[in-house]
TORKOLRO-849865 format. One record per residue (C-alpha): residue number from 1; residue in three letters; x negated, y, z. Coordinates in steps of 0.001 Angstrom, whole numbers, plus 500000, padded with zeros to 6 digits. Each point is the difference from the previous one (the first is absolute). Layout:
<r><resi>NUM</resi><resn>ALA</resn><east>X</east><north>Y</north><up>Z</up></r>
...
END
This chain:
<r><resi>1</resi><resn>UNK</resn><east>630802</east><north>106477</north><up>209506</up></r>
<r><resi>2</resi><resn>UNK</resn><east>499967</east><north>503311</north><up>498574</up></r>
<r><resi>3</resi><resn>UNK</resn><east>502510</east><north>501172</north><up>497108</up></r>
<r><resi>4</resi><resn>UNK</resn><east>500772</east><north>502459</north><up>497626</up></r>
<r><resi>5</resi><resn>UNK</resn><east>502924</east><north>501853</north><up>501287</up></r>
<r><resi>6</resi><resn>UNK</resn><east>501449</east><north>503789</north><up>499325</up></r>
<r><resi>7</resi><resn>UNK</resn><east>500607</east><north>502126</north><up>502869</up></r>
<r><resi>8</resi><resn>UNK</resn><east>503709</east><north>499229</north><up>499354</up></r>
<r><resi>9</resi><resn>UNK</resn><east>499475</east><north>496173</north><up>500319</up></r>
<r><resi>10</resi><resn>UNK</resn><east>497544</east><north>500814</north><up>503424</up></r>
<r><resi>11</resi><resn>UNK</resn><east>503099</east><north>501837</north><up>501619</up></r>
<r><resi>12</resi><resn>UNK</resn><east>502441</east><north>497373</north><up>499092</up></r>
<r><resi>13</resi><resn>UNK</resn><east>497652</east><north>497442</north><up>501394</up></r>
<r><resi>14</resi><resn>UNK</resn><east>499907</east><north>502138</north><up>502942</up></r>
<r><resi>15</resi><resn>UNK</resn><east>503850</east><north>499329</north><up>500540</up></r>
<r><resi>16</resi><resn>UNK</resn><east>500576</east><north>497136</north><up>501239</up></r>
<r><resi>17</resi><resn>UNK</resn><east>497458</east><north>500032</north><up>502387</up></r>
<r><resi>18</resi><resn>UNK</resn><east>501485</east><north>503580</north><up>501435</up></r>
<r><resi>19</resi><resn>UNK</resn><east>503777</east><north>498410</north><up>500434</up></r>
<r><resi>20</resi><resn>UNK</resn><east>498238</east><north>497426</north><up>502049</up></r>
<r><resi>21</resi><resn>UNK</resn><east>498408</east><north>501976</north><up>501971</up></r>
<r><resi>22</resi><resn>UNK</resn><east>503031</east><north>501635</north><up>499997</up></r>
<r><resi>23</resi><resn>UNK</resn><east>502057</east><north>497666</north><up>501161</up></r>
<r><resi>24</resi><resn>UNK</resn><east>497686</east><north>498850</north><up>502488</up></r>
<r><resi>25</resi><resn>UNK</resn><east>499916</east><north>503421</north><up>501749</up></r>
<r><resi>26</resi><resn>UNK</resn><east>504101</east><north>500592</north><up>499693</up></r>
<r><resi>27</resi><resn>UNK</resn><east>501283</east><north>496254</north><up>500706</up></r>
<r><resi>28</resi><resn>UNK</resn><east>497232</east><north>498150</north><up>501906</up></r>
<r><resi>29</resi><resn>UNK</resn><east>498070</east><north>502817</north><up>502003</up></r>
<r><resi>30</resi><resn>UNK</resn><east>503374</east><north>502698</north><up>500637</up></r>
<r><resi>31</resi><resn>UNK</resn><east>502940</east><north>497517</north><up>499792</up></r>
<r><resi>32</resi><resn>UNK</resn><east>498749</east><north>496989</north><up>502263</up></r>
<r><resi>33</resi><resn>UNK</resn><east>499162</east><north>502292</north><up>503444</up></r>
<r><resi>34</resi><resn>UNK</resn><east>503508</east><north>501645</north><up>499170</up></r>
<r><resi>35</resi><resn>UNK</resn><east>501855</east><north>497072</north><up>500306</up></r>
<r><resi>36</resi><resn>UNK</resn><east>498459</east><north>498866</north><up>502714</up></r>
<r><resi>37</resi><resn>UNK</resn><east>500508</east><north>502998</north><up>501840</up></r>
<r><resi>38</resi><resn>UNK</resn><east>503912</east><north>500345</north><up>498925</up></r>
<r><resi>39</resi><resn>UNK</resn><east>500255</east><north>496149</north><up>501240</up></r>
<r><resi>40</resi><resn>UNK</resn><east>501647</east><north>498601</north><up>497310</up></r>
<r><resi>41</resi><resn>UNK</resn><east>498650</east><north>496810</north><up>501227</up></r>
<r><resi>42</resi><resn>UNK</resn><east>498118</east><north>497237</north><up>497566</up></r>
<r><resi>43</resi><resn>UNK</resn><east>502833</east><north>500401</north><up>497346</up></r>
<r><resi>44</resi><resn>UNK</resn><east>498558</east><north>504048</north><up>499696</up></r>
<r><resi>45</resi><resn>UNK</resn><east>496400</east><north>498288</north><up>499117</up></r>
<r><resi>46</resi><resn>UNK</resn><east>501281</east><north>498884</north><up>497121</up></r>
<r><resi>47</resi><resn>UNK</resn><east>500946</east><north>503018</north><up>498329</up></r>
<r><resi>48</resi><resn>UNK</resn><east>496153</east><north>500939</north><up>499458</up></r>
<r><resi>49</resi><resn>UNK</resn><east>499819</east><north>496780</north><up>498810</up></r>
<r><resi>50</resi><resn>UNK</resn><east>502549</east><north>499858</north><up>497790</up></r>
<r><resi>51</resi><resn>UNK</resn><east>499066</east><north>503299</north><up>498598</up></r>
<r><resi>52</resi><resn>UNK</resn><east>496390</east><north>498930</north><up>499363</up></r>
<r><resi>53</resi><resn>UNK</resn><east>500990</east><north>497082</north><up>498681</up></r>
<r><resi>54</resi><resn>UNK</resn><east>502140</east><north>501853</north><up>497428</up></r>
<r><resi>55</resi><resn>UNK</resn><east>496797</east><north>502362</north><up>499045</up></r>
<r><resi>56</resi><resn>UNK</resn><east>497509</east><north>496785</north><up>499443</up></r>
<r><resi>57</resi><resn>UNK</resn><east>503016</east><north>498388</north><up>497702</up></r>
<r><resi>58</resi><resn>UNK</resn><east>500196</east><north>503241</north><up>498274</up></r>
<r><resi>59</resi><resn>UNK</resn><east>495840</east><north>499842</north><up>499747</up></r>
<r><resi>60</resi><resn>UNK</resn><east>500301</east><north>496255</north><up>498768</up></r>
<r><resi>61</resi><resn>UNK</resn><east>502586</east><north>501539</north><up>497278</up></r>
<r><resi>62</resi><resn>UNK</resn><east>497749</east><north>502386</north><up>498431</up></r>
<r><resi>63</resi><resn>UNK</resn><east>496856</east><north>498217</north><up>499968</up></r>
<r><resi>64</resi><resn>UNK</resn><east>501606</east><north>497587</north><up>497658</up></r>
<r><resi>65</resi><resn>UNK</resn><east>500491</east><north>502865</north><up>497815</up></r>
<r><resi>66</resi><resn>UNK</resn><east>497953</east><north>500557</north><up>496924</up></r>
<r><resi>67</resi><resn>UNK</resn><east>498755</east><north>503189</north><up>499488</up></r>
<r><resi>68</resi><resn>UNK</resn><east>496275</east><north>500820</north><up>500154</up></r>
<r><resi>69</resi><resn>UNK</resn><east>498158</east><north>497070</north><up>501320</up></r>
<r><resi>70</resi><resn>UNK</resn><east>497912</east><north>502554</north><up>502405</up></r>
<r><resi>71</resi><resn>UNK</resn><east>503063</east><north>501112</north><up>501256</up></r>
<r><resi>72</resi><resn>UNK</resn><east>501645</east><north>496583</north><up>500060</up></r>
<r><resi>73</resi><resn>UNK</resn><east>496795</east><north>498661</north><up>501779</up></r>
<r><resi>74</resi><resn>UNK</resn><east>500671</east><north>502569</north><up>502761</up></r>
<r><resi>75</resi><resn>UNK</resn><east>503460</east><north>498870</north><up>500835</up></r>
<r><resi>76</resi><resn>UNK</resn><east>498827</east><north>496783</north><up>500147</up></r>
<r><resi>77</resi><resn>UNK</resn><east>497389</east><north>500811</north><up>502496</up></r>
<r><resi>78</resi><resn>UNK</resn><east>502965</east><north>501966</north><up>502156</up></r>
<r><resi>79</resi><resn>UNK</resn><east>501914</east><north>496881</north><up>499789</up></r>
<r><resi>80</resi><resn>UNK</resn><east>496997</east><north>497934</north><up>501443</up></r>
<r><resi>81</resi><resn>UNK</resn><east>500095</east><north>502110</north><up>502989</up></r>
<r><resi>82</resi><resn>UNK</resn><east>503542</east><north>500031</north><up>500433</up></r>
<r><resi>83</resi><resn>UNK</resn><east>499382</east><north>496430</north><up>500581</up></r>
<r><resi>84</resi><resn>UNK</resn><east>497416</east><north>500669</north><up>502683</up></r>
<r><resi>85</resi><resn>UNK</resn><east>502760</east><north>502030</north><up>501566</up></r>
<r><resi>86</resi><resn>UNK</resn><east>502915</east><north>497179</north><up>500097</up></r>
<r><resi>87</resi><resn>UNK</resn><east>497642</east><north>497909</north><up>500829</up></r>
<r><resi>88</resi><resn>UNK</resn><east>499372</east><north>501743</north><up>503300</up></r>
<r><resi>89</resi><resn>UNK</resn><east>504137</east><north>500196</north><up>500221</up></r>
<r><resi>90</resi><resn>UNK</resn><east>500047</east><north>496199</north><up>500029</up></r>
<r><resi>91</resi><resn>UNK</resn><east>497385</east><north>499601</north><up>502972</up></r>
<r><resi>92</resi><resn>UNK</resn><east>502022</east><north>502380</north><up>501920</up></r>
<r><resi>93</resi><resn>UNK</resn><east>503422</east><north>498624</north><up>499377</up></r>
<r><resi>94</resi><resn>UNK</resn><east>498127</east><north>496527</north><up>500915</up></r>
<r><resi>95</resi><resn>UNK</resn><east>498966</east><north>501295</north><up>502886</up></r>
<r><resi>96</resi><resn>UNK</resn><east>503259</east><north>502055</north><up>500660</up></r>
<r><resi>97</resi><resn>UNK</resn><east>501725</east><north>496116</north><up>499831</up></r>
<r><resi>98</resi><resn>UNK</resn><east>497631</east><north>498786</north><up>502407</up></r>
<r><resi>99</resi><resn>UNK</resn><east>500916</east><north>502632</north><up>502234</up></r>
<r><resi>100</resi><resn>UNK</resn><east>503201</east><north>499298</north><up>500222</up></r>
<r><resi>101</resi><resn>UNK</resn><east>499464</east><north>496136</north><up>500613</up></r>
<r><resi>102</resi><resn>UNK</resn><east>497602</east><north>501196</north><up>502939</up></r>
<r><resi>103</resi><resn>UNK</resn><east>502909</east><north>502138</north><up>501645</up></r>
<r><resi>104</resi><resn>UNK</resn><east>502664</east><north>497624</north><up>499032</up></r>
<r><resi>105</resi><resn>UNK</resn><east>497952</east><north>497727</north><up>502840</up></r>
<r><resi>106</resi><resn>UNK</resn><east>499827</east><north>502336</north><up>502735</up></r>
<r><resi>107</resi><resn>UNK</resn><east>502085</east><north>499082</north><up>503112</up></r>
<r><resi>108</resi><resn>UNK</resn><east>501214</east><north>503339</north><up>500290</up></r>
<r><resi>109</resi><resn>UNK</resn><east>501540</east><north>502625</north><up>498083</up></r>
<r><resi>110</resi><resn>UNK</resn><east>497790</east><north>502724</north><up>501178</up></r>
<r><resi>111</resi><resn>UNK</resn><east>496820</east><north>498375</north><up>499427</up></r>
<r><resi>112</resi><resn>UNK</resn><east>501750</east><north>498817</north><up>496488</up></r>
<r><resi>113</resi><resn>UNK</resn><east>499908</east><north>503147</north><up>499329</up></r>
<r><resi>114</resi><resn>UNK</resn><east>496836</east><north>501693</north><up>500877</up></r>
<r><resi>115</resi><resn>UNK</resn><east>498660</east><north>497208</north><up>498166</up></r>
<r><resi>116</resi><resn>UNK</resn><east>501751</east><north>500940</north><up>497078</up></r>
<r><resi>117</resi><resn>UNK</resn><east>498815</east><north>503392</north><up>499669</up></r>
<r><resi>118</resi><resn>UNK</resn><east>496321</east><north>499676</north><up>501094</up></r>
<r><resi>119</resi><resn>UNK</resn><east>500142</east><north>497203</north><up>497473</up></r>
<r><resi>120</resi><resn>UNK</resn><east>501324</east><north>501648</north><up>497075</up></r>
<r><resi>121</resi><resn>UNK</resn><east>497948</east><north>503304</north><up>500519</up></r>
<r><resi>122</resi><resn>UNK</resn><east>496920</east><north>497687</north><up>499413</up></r>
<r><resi>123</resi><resn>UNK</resn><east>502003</east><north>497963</north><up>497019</up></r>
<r><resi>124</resi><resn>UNK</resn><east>500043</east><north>503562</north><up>498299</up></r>
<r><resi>125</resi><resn>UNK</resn><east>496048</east><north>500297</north><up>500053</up></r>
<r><resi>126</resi><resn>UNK</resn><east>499443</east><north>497718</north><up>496612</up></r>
<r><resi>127</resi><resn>UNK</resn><east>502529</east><north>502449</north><up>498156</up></r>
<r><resi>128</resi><resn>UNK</resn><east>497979</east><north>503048</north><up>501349</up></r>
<r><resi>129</resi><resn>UNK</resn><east>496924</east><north>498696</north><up>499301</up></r>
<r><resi>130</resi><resn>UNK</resn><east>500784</east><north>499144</north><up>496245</up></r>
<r><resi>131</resi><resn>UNK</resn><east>501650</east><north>503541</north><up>499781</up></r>
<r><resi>132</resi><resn>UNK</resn><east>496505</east><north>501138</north><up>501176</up></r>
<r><resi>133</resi><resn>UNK</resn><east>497861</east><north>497976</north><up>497401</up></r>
<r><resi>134</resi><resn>UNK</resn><east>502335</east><north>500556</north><up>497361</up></r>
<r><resi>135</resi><resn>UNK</resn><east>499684</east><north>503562</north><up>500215</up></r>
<r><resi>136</resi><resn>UNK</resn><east>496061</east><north>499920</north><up>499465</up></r>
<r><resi>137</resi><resn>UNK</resn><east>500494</east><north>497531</north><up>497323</up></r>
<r><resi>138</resi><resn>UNK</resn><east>502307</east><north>502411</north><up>497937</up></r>
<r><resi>139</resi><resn>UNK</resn><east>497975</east><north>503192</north><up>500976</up></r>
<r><resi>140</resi><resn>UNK</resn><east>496796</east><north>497639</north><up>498290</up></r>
<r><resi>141</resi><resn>UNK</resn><east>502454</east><north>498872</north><up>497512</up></r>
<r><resi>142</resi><resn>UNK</resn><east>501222</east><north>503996</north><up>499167</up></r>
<r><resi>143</resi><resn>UNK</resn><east>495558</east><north>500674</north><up>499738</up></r>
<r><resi>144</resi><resn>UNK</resn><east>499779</east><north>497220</north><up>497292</up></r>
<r><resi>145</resi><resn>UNK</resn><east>502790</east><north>501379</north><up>498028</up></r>
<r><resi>146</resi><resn>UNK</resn><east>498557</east><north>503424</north><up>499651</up></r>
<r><resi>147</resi><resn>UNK</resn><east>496352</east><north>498526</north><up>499467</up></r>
<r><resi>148</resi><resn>UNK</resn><east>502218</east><north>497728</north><up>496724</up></r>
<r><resi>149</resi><resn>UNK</resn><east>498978</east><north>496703</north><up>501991</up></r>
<r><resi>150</resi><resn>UNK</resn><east>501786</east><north>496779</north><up>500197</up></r>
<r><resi>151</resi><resn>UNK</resn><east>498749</east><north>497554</north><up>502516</up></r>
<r><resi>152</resi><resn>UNK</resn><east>498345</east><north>496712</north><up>498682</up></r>
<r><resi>153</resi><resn>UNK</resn><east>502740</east><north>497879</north><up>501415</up></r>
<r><resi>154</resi><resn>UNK</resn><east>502713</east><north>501846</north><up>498425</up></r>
<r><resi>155</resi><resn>UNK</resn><east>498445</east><north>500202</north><up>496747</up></r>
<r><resi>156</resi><resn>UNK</resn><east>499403</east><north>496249</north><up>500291</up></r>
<r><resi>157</resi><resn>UNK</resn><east>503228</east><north>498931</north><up>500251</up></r>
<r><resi>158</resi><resn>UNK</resn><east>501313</east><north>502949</north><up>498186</up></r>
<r><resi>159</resi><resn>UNK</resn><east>498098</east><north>500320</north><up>496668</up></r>
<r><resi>160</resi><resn>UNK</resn><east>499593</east><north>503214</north><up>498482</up></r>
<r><resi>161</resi><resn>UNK</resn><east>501736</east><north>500759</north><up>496801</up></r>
<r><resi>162</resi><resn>UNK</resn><east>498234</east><north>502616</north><up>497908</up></r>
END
């Protein structure tokens, strides 16, 4: 849906869709391999988690701001694929937990443990792979805002205020 929007209202639009992208880069992308290579161990995964988590809330919290509904719209749309991205967090700590039950079972330590990591490097592939889509949904998403369109869906369940 197109809409009438200043070049003002097109950069703020813009916005959100940059911290995500953002965030994705800094936390998700730079942060995760990091921790893995400082061994911090499974508590150090959840810092990038955490920290992500704490950038979708702060999405959530603007788009229920009212400002300019194309701007509003946009936030919205960021939020929508924050949830994308936890949803690809909750696969992987699923699958992180059934990692752990497979290496409680082994009869030895050792092999406990290699099963651990091989297990939890694959567990990590869901988050990656949402941090991948993600990042072409916002780089679409920052396209629409400078072209002053909404998608359908959004505008749908968001109605436009004029």
């Amino acid at each position: 849906m197109k809409f009438p929007a200043t070049a003002a209202e097109e950069k703020q639009a813009q916005v959100p869709h940059n911290l995500f992208v953002s965030g994705l880069f800094l936390l998700d992308l730079l942060m995760t391999p990091v921790v893995i290579v400082l061994n911090y161990g499974m508590v150090g995964m959840l810092i990038p988690l955490v920290l992500s988590g704490a950038l979708i809330a702060y999405i959530f919290l603007r788009s229920r701001k009212k400002t300019v509904w194309f701007v509003d719209a946009h936030w919205r749309l960021s939020f929508k694929h924050g949830q994308w991205l936890l949803l690809g967090y909750a696969i992987s700590a699923l699958l992180v937990f059934l990692a752990w039950l497979i290496s409680m079972t082994a009869h030895e330590a050792s092999m406990g443990h290699i099963l651990w990591t091989a297990l939890t490097r694959v567990a990590l592939m869901p988050t990656l792979i949402a941090v991948m889509v993600t990042a072409v949904m916002e780089g679409g998403a920052i396209g629409l805002a400078s072209k002053h369109e909404v998608p359908d869906k959004i505008a749908s369940a968001f109605p436009p205020t004029y």
